[in-house]
C-alpha positions as a printed NumPy array, in Angstrom:
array([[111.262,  95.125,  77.861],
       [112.358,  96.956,  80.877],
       [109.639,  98.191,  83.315],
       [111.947, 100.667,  85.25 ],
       [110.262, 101.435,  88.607],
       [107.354, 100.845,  88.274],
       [106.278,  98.083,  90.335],
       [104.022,  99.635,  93.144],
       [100.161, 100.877,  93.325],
       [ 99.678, 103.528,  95.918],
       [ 97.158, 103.093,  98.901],
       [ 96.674, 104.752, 102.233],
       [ 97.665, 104.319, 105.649],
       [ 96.006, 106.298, 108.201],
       [ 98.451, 107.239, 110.794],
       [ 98.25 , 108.111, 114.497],
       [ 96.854, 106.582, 117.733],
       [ 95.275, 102.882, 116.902],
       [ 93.421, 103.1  , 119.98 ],
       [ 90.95 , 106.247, 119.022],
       [ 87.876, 106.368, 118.36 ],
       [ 87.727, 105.502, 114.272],
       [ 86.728, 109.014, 112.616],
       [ 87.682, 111.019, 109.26 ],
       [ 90.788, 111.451, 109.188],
       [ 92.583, 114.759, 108.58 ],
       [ 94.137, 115.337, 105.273],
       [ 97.527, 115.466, 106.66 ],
       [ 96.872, 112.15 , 108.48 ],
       [ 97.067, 110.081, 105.729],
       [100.435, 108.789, 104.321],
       [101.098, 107.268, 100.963],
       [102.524, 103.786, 101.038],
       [103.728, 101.636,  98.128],
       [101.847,  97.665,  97.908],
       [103.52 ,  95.322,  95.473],
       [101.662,  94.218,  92.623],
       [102.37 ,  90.58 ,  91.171],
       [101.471,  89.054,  87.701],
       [100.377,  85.592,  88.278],
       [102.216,  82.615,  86.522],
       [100.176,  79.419,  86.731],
       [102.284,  76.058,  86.16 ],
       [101.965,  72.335,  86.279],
       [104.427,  70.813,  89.051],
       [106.978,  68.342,  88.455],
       [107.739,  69.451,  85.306],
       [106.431,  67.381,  82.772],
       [108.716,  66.152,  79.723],
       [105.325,  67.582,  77.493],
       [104.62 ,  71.009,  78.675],
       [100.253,  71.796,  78.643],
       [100.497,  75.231,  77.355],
       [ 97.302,  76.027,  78.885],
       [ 98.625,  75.071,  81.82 ],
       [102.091,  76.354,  81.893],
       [102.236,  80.057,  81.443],
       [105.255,  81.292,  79.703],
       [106.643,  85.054,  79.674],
       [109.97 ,  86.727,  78.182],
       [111.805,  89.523,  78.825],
       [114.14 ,  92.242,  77.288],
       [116.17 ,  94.812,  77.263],
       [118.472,  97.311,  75.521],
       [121.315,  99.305,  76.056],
       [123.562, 102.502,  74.564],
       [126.84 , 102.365,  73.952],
       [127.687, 103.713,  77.269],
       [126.801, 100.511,  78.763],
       [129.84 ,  97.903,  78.081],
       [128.31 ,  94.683,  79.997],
       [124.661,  93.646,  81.035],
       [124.346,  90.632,  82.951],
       [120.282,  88.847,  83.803],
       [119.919,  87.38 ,  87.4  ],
       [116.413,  85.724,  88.04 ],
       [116.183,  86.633,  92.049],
       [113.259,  85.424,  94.432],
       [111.252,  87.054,  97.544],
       [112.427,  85.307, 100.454],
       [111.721,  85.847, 103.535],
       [111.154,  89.875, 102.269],
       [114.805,  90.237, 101.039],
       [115.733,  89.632,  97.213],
       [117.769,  86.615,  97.274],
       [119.472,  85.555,  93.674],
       [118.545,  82.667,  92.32 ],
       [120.543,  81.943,  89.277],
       [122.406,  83.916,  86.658],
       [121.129,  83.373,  82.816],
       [124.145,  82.032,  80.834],
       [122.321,  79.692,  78.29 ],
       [119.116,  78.588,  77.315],
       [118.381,  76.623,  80.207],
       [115.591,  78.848,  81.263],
       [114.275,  79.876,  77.891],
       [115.92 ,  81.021,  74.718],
       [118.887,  83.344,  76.162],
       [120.393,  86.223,  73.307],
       [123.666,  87.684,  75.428],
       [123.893,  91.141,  75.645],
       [125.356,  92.708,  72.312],
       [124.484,  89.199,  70.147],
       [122.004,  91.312,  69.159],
       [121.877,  95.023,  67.801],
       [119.286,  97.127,  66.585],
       [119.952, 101.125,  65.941],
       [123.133, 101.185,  67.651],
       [121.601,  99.303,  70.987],
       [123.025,  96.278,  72.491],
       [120.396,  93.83 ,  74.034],
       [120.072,  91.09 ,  75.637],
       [116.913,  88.591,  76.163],
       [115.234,  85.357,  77.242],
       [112.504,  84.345,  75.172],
       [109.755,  82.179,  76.317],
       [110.759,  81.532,  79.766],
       [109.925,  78.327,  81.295],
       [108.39 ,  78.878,  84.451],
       [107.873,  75.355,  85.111],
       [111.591,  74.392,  85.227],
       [111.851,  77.536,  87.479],
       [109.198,  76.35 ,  89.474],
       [110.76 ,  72.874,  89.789],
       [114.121,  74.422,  90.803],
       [113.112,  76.791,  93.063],
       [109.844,  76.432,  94.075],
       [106.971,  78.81 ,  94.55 ],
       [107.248,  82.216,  95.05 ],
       [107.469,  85.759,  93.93 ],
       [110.058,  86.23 ,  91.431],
       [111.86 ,  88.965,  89.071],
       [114.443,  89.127,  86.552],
       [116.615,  91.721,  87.181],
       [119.695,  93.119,  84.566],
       [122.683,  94.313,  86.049],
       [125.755,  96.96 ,  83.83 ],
       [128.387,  98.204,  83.709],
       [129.386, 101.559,  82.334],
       [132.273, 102.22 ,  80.006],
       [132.522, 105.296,  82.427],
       [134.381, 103.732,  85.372],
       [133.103, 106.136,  87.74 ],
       [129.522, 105.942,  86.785],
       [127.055, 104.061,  88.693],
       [124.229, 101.988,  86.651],
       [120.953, 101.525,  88.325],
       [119.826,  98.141,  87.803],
       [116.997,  97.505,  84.924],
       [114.094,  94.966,  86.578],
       [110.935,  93.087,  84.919],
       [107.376,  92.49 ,  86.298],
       [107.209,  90.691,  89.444],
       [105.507,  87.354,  88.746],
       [104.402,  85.176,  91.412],
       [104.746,  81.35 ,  90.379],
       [101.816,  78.968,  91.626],
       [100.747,  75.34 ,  90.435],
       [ 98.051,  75.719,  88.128],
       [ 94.789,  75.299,  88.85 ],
       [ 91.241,  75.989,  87.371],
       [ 90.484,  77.408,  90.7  ],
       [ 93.421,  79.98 ,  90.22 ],
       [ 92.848,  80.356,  86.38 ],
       [ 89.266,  81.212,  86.624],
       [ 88.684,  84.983,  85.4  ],
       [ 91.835,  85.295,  84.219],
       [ 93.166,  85.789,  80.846],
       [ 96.113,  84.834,  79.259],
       [ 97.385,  87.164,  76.575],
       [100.236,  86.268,  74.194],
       [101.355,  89.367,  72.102],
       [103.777,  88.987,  68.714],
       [105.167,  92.533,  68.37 ],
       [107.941,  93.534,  65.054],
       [109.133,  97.054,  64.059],
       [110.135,  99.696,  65.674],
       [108.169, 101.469,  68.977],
       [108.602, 104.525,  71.375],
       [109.223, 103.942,  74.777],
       [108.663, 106.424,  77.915],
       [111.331, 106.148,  80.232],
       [112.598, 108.651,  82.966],
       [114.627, 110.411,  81.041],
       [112.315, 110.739,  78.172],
       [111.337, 108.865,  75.12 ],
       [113.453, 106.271,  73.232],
       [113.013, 104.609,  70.285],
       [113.725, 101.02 ,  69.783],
       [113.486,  98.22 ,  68.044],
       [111.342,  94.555,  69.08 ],
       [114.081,  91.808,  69.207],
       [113.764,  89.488,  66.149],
       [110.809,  87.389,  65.782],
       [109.672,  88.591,  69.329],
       [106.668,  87.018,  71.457],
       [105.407,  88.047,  75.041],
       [102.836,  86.725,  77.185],
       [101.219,  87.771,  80.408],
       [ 98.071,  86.115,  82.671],
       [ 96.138,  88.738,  83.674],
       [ 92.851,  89.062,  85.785],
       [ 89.954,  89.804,  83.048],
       [ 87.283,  89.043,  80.457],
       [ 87.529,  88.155,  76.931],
       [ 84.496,  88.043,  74.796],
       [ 81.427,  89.87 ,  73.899],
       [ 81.283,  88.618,  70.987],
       [ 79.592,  91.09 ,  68.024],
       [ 80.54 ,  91.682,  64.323],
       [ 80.3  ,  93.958,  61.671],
       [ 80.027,  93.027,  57.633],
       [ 81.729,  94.494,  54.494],
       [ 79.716,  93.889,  51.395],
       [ 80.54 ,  94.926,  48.123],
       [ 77.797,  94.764,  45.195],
       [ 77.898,  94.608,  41.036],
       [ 75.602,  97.089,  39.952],
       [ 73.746,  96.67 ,  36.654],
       [ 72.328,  99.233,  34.087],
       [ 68.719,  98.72 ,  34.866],
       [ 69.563, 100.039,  38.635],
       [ 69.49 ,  96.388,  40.414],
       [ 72.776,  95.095,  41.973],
       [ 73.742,  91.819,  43.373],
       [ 75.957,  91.069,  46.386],
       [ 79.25 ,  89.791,  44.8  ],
       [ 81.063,  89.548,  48.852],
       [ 79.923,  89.278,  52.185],
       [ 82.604,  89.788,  54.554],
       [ 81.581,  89.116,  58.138],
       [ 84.253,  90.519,  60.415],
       [ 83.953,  89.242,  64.306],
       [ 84.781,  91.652,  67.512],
       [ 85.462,  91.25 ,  70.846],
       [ 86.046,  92.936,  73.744],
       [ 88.806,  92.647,  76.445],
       [ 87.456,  93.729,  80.368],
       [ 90.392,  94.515,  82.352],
       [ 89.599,  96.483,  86.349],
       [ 92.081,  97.636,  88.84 ],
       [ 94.934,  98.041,  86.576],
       [ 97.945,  99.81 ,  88.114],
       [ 99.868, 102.242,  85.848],
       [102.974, 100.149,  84.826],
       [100.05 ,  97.318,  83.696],
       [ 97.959,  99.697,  82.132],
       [100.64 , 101.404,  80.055],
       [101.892,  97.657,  79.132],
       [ 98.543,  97.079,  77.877],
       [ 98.258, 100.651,  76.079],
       [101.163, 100.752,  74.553],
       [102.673,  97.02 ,  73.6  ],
       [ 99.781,  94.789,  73.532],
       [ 98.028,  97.143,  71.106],
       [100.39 ,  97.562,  69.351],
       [101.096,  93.94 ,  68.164],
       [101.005,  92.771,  65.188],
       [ 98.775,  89.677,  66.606],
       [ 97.871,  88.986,  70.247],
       [ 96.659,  85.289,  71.313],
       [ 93.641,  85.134,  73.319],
       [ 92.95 ,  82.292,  76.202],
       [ 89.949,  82.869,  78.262],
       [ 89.507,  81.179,  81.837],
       [ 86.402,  82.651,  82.861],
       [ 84.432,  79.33 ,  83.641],
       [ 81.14 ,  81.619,  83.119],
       [ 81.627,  83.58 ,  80.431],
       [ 78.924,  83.056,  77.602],
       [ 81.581,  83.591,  74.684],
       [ 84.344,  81.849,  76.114],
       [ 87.804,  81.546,  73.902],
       [ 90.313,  78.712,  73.728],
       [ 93.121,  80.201,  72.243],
       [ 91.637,  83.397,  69.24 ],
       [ 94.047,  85.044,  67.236],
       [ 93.043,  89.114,  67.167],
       [ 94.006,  92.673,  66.585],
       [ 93.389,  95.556,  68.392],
       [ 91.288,  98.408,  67.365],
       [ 89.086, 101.692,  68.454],
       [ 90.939, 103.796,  70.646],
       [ 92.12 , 103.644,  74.379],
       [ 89.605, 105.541,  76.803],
       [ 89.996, 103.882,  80.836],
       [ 88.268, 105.429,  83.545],
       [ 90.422, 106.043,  86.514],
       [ 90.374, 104.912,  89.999],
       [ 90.537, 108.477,  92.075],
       [ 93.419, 108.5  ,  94.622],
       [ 94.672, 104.717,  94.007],
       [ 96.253, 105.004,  90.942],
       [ 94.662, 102.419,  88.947],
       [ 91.817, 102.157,  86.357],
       [ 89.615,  99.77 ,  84.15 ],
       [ 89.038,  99.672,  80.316],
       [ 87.32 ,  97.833,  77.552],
       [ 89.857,  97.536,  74.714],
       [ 88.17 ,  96.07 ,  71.16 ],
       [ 89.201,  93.868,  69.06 ],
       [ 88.828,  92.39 ,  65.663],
       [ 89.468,  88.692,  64.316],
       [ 93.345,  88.34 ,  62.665],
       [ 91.865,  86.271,  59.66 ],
       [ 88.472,  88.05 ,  58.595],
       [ 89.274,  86.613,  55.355],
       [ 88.237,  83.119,  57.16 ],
       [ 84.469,  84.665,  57.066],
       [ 84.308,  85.796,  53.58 ],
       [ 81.322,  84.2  ,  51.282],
       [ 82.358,  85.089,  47.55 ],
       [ 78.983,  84.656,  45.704],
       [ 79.115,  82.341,  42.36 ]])
């Protein structure tokens, strides 16, 4: 799905002479400046004819379009040397499973997508590096200008447990229709067919609790006996110094999935997961980081298959 502009956090940058003596500065000293944020993609090198998925981190990426827009064309572009420097232009499946724009329609849109992108190929190809897919259009208007629809930045490193510790990676399966919040407003689309997204992201997964359902047979003389035990497991998800593009990501999408695929990293953490199948649940309440633009939140979950826990008594 498109991420639009939103690729910065905002920090400060004091301003003035860098040889006086360090004090508060003035209000109108201080200038806003933009820092990129990158999603990590962790990948083994070489890339091996059997793929580790916990080693090799796989993402996709989509996008949809009106009928104004006649063409839409996905160029995977790297960082180099600070300038955006194409890389390749998706034609087939080569990099992941490629849909070309209008093979698929929902609701009047045209879109176009690669699904389960294989970062180690990329890797192999290119090497490592800060990368983002970007979608170029055309208009049916000749005289209209498109702007240029971009994904995440990832940055693409060989994996290691060094670089994987405290993170989590988090695959998401989403269907049905959503809302999206876009410049001009919300828009209503549909997930691509059969549609699966991940993303590694700098957290804790865990915390294990859980909560039972028990239902009862109750008999004339007042007594009852238990006739299910249902023992539902919950979790919670830790994620700190979220900027707002990541946090609406998680807000919106990831909680909204129909299932989301847990792998923990955290070489400490007490209830450590190797791959748990869960849904989200409880609300959405993150406390804000005051004049950076980020914030923290514990999101909880609940296991996909509770009926996996369930003790019918005989």
């Amino acid at each position: 799905m498109s991420r639009g502009d939103a690729f910065y956090v905002v920090g400060f940058k004091i301003t003035g002479d860098p040889d006086a003596v360090p004090s508060v500065p003035d209000a109108n000293e201080l200038e806003l400046v933009e820092c990129c944020y990158d999603l990590s993609i962790l990948v083994e090198k070489d890339n091996p004819a059997v793929q580790d998925p916990k080693k090799n981190d796989k993402t996709s990426y989509f996008d949809y379009f009106d009928l104004s827009i006649n063409s839409a064309t996905m160029i995977l572009a790297k960082c180099v040397d600070g300038a955006e420097v194409d890389q390749v232009t998706i034609t087939d499946n080569t990099y992941g499973t490629f849909s070309d724009f209008g093979v698929e329609t929902h609701d009047g849109n045209n879109y176009i997508s690669l699904k389960n992108i294989n970062w180690t190929l990329i890797y192999d190809t290119f090497g490592a590096g800060r990368y983002q897919f970007r979608i170029e259009t055309t208009s049916v208007l000749p005289s209209t200008t498109t702007t240029p629809r971009r994904d995440f930045v990832y940055n693409v490193q060989e994996f290691t447990n060094l670089r994987a510790n405290t993170t989590v990676f988090m695959k998401h399966f989403n269907t049905g229709n959503f809302a999206e919040l876009r410049t001009n407003g919300a828009t209503k689309f549909t997930y691509p067919d059969n549609w699966e997204d991940g993303k590694r992201l700098s957290s804790i997964f865990g915390n294990d609790t859980d909560e039972m359902e028990e239902s009862y047979t109750v008999y004339n003389d007042g007594s009852d006996e238990p006739v299910e035990r249902k023992i539902i497991p919950k979790y919670t998800w830790e994620l700190d110094d979220m900027p707002q593009n990541i946090k609406q990501y998680v807000q919106f999408v990831v909680r909204s999935a129909k299932r989301v695929e847990m792998t923990n990293y955290q070489n400490n953490n007490p209830t450590k997961h190797d791959t748990i199948s869960v849904q989200a649940t409880g609300g959405f309440d993150p406390e804000y980081i005051k004049q950076y633009s980020k914030s923290g939140v514990v999101i909880e979950f609940k296991h996909y298959y509770p009926d996996n826990f369930t003790v019918k008594q005989c």
